[in-house]
GUMARBA-875189 format. One line per field, with one value per residue: residue number from 1; residue in three letters; x, z, y of N, C-alpha, C, O, CB in turn. Coordinates in Angstrom, 3 decimals. Glycine has a CB too. Layout:
N
k <- [NUM/...] .
r <- [ALA/...] .
nu <- [X/...] .
nw <- [Z/...] .
nv <- [Y/...] .
cau <- [X/...] .
caw <- [Z/...] .
cav <- [Y/...] .
cu <- [X/...] .
cw <- [Z/...] .
cv <- [Y/...] .
ou <- [X/...] .
ow <- [Z/...] .
ov <- [Y/...] .
cbu <- [X/...] .
cbw <- [Z/...] .
cbv <- [Y/...] .
//
This chain:
55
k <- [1/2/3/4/5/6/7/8/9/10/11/12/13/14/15/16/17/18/19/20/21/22/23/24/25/26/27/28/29/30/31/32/33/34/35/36/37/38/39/40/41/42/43/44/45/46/47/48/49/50/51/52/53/54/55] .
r <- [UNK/UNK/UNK/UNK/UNK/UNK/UNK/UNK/UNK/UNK/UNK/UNK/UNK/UNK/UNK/UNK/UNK/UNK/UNK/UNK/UNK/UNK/UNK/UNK/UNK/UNK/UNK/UNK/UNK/UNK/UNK/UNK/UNK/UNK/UNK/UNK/UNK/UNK/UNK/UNK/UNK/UNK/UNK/UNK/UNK/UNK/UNK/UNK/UNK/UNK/UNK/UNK/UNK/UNK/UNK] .
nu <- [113.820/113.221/115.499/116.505/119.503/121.221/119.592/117.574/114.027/111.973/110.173/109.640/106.482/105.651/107.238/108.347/105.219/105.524/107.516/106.304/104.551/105.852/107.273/104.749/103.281/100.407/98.566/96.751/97.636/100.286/99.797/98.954/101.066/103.563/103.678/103.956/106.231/108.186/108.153/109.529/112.014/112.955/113.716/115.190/117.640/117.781/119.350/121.246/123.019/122.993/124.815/127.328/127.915/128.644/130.432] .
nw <- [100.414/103.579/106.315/109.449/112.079/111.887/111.224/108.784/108.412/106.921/103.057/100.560/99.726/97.529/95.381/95.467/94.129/92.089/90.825/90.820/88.802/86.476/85.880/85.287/87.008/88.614/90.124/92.219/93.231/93.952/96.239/97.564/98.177/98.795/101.786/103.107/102.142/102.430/105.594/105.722/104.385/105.759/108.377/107.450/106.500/108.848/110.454/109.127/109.322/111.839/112.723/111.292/112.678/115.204/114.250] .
nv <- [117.763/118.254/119.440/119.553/120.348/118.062/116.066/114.717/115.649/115.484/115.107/117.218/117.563/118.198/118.839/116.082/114.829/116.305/115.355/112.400/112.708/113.806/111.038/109.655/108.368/107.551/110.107/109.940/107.621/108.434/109.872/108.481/106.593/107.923/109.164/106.679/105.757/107.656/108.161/105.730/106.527/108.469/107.797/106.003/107.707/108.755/107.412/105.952/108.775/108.724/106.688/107.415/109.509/108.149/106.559] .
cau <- [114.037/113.739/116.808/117.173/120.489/121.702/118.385/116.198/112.028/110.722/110.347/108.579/105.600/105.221/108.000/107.408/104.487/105.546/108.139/105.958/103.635/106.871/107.265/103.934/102.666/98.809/99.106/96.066/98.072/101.682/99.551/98.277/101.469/104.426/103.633/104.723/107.773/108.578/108.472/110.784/113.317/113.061/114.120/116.857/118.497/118.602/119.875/122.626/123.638/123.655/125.899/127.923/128.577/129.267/131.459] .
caw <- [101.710/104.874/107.252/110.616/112.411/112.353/111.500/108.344/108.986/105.896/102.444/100.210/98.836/96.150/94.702/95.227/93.635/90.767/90.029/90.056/87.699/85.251/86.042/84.643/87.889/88.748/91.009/93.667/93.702/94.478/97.085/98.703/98.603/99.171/103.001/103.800/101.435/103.299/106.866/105.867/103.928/106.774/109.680/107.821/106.482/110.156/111.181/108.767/109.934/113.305/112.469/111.156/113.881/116.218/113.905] .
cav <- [117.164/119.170/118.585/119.992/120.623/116.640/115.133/114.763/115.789/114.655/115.345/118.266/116.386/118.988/117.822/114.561/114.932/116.709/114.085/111.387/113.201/113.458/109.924/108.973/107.824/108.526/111.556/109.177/106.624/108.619/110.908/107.301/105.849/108.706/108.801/105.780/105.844/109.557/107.850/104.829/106.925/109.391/106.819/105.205/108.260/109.603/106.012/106.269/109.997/108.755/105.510/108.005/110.159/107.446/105.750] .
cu <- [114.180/114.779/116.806/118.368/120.633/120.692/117.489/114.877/112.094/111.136/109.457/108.005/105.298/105.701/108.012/106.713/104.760/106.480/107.451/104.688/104.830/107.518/106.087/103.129/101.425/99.393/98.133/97.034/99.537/101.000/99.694/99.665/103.020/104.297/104.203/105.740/108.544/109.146/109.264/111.878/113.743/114.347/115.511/118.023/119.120/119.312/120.993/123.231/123.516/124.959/127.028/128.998/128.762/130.169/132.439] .
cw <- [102.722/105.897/108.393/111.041/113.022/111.986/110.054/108.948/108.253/104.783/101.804/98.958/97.940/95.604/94.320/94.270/92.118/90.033/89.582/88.696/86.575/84.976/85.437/85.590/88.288/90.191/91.774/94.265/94.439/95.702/97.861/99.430/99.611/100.609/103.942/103.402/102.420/104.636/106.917/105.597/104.687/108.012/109.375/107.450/107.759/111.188/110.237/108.790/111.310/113.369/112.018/111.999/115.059/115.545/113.724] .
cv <- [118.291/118.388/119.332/119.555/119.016/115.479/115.452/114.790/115.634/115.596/116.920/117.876/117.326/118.891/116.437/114.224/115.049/115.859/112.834/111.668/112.857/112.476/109.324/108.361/108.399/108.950/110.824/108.342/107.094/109.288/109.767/106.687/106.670/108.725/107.588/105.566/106.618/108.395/106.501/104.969/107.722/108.742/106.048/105.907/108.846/108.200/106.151/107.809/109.148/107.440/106.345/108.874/109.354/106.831/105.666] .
ou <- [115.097/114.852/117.540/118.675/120.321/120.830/116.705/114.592/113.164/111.941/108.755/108.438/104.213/105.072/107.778/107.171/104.423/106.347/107.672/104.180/104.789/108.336/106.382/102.173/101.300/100.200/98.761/97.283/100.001/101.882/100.459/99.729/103.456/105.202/104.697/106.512/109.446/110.273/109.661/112.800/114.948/115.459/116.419/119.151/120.265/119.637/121.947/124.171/124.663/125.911/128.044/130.227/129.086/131.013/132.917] .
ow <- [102.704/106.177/108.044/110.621/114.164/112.298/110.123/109.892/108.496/104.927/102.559/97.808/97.449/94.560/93.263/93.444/91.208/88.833/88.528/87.920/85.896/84.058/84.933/85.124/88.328/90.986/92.829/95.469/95.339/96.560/98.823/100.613/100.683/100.942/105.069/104.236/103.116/104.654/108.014/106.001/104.583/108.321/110.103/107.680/107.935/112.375/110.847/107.999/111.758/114.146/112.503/112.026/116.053/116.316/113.411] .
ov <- [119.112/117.191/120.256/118.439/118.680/114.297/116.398/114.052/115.077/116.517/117.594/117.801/117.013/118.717/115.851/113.435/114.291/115.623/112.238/110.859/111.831/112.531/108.240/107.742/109.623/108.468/110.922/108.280/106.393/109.321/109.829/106.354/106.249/107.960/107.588/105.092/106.151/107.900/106.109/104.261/107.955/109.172/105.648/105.471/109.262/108.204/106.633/107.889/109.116/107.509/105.849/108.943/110.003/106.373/104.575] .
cbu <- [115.286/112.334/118.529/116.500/120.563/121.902/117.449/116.108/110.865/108.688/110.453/109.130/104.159/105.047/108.747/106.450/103.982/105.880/109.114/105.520/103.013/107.745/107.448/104.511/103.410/96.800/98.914/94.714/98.086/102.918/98.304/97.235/101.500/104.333/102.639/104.314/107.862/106.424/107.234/110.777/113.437/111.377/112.838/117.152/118.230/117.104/118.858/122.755/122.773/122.202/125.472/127.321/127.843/128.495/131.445] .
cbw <- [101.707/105.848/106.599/111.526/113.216/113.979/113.151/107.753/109.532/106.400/102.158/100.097/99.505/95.859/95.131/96.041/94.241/90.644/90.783/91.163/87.840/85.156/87.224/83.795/88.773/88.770/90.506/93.403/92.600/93.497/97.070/97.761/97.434/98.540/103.029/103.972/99.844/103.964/107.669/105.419/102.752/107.413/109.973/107.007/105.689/111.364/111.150/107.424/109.757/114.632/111.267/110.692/114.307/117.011/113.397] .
cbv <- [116.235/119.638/118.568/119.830/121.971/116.632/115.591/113.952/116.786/114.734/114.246/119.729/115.512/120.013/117.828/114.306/115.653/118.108/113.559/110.368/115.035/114.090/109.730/108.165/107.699/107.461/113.518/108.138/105.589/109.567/111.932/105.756/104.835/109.892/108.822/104.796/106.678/111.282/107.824/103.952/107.410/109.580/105.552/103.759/108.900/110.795/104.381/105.761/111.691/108.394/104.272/108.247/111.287/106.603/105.425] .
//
């Protein structure tokens, strides 16, 4: 996971990657689908850090 100062940017799809390989998952199908995973786990971890710091 990359994090800037208060704020997840996204993950490091080489990891990613290499997990879902050791997961068993076809490496097309995690490339196709990881992207949109990334940008929903992205948005709500920096939605719960900011619920946080207002709370």
């Amino acid at each position: 996971m990359r994090v800037a100062p208060g704020a997840v940017i996204g993950w490091d799809m080489g990891a990613a990657l290499a997990l879902a390989q050791a997961l068993g998952v076809n490496a097309l199908i995690a490339a196709e689908l990881l992207p949109e995973v990334e940008a929903v786990m992205v948005r709500k971890l920096n939605e719960q850090m900011e619920g946080r710091r207002n709370g």
